[in-house]
C-alpha positions in Angstrom: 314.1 133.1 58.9 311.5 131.1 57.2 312.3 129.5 54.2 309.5 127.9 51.9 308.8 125.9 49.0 306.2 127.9 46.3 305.7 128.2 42.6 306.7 130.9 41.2 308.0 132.0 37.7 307.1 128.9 36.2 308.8 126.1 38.4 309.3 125.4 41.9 311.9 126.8 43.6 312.9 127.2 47.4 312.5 130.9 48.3 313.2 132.8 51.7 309.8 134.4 52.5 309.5 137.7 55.0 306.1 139.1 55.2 306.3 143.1 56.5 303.4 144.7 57.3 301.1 147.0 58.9 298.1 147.6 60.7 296.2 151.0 63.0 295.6 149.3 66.3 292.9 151.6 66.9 293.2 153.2 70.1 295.9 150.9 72.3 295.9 153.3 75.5 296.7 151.9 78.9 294.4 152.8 81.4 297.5 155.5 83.9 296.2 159.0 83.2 299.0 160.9 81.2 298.8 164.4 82.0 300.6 165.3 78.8 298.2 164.1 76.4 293.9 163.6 76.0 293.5 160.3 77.4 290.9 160.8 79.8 288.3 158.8 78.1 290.5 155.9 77.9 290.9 155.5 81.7 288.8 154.0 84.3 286.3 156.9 85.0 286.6 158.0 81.4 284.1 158.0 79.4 284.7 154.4 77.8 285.2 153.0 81.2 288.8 152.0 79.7 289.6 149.1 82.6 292.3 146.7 83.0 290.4 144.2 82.1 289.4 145.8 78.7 293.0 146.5 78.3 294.3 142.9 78.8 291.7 141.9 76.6 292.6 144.1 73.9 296.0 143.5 74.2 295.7 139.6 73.3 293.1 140.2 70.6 296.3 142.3 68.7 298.5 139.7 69.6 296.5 137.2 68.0 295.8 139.4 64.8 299.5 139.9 65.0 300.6 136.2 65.5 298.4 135.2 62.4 299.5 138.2 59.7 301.2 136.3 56.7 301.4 132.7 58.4 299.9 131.6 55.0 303.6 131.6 53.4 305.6 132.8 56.6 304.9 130.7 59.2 306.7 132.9 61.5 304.2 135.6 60.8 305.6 139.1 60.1 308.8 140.2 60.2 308.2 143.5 60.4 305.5 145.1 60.9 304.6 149.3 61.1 301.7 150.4 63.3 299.3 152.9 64.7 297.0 154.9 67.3 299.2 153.6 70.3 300.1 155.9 73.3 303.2 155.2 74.5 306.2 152.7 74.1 304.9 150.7 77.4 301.6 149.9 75.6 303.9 147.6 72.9 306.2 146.8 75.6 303.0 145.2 77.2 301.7 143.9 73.3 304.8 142.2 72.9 305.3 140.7 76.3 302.0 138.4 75.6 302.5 135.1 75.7 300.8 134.8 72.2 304.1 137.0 70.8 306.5 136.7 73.9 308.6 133.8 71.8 308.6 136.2 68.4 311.2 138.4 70.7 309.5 141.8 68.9 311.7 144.7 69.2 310.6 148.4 69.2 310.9 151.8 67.6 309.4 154.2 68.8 309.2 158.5 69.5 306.8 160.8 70.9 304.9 162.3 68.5 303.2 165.8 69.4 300.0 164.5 68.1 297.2 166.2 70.2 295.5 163.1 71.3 299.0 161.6 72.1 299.0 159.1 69.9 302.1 157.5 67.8 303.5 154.9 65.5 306.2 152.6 65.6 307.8 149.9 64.3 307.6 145.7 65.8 310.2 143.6 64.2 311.4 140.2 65.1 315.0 140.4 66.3 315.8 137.4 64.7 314.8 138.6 61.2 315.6 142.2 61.5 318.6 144.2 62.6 317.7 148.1 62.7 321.0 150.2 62.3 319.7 153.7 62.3 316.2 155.4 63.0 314.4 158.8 63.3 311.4 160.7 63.1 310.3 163.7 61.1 307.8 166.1 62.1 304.7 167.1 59.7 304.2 170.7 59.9 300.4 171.6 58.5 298.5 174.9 59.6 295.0 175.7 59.7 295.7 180.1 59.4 298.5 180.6 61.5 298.0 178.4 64.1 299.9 174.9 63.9 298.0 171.5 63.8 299.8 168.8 65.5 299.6 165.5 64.1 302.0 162.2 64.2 305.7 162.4 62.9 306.4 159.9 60.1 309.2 157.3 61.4 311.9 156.3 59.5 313.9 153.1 60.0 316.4 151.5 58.4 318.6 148.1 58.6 319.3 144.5 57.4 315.9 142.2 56.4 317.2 138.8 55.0 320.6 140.6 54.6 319.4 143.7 52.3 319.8 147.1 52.9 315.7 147.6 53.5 314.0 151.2 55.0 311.0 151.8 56.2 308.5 154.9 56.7 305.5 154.5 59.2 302.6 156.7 58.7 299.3 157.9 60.3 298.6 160.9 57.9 295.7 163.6 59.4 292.3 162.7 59.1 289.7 163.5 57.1 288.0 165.7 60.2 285.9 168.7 59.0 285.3 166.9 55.8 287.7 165.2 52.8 288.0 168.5 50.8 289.2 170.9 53.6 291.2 168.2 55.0 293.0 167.7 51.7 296.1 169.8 52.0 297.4 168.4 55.5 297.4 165.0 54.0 299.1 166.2 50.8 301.5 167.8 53.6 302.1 164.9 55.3 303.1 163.2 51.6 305.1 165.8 50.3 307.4 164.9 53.7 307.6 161.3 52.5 308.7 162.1 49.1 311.3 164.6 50.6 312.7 161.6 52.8 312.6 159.5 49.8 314.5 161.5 47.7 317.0 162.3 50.1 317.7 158.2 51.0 317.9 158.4 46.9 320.6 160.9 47.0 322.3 158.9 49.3 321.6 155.4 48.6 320.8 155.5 44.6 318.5 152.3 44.2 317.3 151.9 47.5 315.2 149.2 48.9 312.3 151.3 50.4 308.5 150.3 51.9 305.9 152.8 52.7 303.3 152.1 55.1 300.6 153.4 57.3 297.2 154.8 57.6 297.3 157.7 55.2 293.3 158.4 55.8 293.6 158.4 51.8 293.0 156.0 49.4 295.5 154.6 46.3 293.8 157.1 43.9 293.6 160.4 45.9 295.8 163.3 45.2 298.4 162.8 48.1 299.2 159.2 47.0 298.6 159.7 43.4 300.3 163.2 42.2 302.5 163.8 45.1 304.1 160.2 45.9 303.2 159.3 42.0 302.8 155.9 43.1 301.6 153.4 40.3 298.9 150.9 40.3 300.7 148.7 37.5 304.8 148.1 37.8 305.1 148.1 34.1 304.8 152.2 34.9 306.9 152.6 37.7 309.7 154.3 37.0 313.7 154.2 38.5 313.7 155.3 42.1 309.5 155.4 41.4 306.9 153.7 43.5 304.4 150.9 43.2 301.4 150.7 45.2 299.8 146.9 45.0 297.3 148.1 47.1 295.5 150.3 43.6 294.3 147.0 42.5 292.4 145.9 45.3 290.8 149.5 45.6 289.5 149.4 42.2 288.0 146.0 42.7 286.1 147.4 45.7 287.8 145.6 48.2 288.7 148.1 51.4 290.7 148.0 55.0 287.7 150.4 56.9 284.6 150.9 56.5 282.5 154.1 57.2 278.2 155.1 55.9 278.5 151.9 54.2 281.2 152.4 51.8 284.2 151.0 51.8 288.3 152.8 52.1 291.3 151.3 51.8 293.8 153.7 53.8 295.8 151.6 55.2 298.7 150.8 52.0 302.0 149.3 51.7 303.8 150.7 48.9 307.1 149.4 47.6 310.2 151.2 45.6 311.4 150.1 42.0 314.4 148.9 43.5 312.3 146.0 44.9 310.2 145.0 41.5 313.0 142.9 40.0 312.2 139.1 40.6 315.5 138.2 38.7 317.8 140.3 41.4 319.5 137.8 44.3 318.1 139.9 47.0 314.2 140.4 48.6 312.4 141.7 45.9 308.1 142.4 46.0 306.0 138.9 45.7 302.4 140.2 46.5 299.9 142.3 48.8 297.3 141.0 51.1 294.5 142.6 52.8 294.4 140.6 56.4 290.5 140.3 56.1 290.0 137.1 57.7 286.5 136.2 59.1 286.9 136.7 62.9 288.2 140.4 62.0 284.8 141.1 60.5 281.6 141.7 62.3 279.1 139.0 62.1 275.7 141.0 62.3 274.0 143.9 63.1 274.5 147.7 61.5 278.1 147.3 61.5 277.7 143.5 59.7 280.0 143.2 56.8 282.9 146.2 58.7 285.7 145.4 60.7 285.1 144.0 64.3 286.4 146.7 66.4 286.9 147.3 69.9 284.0 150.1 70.2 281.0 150.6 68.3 278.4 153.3 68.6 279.8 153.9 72.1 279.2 151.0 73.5 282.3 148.4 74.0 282.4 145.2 72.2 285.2 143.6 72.5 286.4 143.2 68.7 290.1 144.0 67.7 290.1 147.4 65.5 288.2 149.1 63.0 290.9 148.5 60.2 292.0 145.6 58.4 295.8 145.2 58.3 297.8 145.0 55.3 301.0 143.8 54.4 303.4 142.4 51.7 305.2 139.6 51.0 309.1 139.3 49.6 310.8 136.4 48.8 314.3 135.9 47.8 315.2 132.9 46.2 318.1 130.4 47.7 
């Protein structure tokens, strides 16, 4: 585990640094039809011509995103890191077999969601950083009438990070199809299942070390994240087994993960329980948030100049990486 030398609370002081973090992959499908799921147009006589060649490309342009997250004060990149829109297990088996991660030794959670498109998170984490010691999934149940709408279970994982007692919840909330308003109450669904999961760790494990991620196709001040996770922009307001969601501040300054009709969201969040807010505590406690915006994620001209440099744009391929921005945190724990 990386240790490193910053200042911090007025001095310098050696300090164990793990970055965790997360970031939607945008559409990682191999290019083997799957009669189970929609994936035709990602296969060879699909509609996006979805090759091998486009796949081994894609897969190294996420390695490299991967390989750089957080190298600024971890130079072992992320420890951990939650992500999204993959189809299966064998398309991270095949991420983290590139030679660009191969040496990180990545390990995997993942479970089928029922999504309809087939797609599902999961959780990378270096084995040599993170030891997972139980896991599971929870299903989101929303209903348009009576009839059910599928969408992607939240995973839960927990296990020792820099020897704390750490969990973790991966999200891909529903999106914002047929329009913010009527899509409202499946993400507002899909957060009252987090808060349920959190309260019962709480129940368990009073004072729990806790990180929320994912792509909650919501921003930090909507109703889902606001009112029914009450997470807080400012720590001074965070309350005991609360939530603090760094990711506020950068919203409010305009700064987004995805782009869309030239505005700017920021869905994509890392928020972190009170139990990690205490910088005087001797384990991992909350440092700071970064939005992994780095020029050769962005698009250089064009309509699209300015927006993430994604893999597909206006139906045409173009070889980018995704059309979010990852996030993730830092910890530190001092030695």
């Amino acid at each position: 585990m990386t240790c490193s030398s910053i200042f911090y609370a007025q001095g310098k002081t050696d300090y164990q640094v793990v970055a965790v973090g997360f970031y939607n992959l945008e559409n990682l499908f191999d290019t083997s039809d799957d009669p189970l799921i929609n994936d035709e147009e990602f296969l060879p006589d699909g509609e996006r011509a979805w090759n091998n060649e486009k796949y081994q490309e894609k897969l190294g342009n996420m390695a490299y995103v991967i390989s750089k997250m957080g190298t600024d004060l971890s130079p072992q990149g992320v420890s951990v890191l939650g992500v999204s829109e993959i189809e299966n297990k064998k398309v991270l088996e095949d991420l983290v077999a590139h030679p660009i991660l191969k040496e990180k030794d990545f390990g995997i959670i993942h479970y089928d969601s029922p999504d309809k498109r087939g797609i599902d998170v999961a959780l990378l984490y270096q084995k040599g950083h993170f030891t997972p010691e139980e896991s599971d999934h929870h299903p989101v149940y929303i209903y348009k009438g009576e009839e059910r709408k599928f969408t992607r279970d939240i995973l839960y994982v927990r296990g020792k990070l820099a020897g704390d007692d750490i969990s973790f919840m991966v999200n891909h909330w529903p999106s914002r199809s047929g329009g913010e308003a009527r899509s409202a109450p499946f993400r507002k669904a899909a957060a009252k299942k987090v808060k349920a999961i959190q309260d019962s760790i709480e129940t368990i494990r009073p004072n729990s070390k806790l990180i929320i991620m994912g792509d909650l196709n919501d921003d930090p001040t909507s109703e889902s994240v606001k009112s029914v996770l009450k997470a807080k922009k400012n720590v001074s307001e965070v309350k005991p087994s609360g939530l603090f969601n760094p990711m506020e501040e950068f919203y409010t300054k305009g700064i987004g993960s995805n782009a869309w009709s030239d505005s700017w969201s920021l869905f994509d969040q890392v928020i972190v329980s009170e139990a990690l807010l205490d910088k005087k505590q001797e384990g991992l406690f909350y440092y700071q948030a970064q939005i992994f915006n780095k020029k050769f994620l962005t698009q250089k001209s064009g309509q699209y100049k300015g927006y993430p440099f994604r893999t597909f744009a206006g139906g045409s391929y173009k070889g980018g990486y995704s059309d979010h921005f990852p996030v993730f945190v830092y910890l530190l724990k001092s030695l």
